[in-house]
C-alpha positions in Angstrom: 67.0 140.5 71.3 65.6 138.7 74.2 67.6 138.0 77.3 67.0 134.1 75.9 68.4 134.4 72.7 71.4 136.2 73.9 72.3 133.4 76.4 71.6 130.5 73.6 74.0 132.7 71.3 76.5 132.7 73.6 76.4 129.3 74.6 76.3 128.3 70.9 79.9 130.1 70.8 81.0 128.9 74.0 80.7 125.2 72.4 82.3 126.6 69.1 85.3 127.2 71.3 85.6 123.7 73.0 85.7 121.9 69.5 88.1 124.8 68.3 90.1 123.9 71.5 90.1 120.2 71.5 91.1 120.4 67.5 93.8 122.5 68.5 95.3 120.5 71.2 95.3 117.1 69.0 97.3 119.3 65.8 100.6 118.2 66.1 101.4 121.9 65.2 99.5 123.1 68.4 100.4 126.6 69.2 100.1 127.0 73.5 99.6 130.5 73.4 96.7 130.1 70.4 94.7 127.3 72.6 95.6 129.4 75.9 93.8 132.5 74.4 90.8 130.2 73.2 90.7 129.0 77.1 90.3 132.5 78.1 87.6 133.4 76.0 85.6 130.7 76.5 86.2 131.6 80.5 85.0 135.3 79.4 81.9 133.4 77.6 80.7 130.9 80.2 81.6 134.1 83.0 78.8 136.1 80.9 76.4 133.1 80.5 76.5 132.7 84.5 76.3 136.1 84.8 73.1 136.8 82.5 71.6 133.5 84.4 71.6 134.9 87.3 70.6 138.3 86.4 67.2 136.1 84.8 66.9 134.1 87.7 66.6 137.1 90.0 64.0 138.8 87.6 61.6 135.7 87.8 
């Protein structure tokens, strides 16, 4: 898999878990501990994305 794919992949689920959050944050049955775990994965995603970025950027 190239270095490409693997960051559009990623992004692709980072954006999967910003709708996931907003939907859970307008349920009137929203579960805080459910949307804070969602927050820190999409942190974990969007840290990886930066990090693989740079990693590219440095090999150009």
């Amino acid at each position: 898999m190239s270095l490409q794919t693997h960051l559009n992949q990623l992004t692709r689920k980072h954006e999967a878990l910003e709708r996931e959050i907003q939907e859970a944050i307008h349920r009137p049955s929203a579960n805080d501990l459910h949307i804070a775990e969602l927050k820190r994965r999409k942190l974990h995603l969007k840290d990886e994305i930066n990090r693989l970025q740079d990693t590219a950027g440095t090999l150009h």
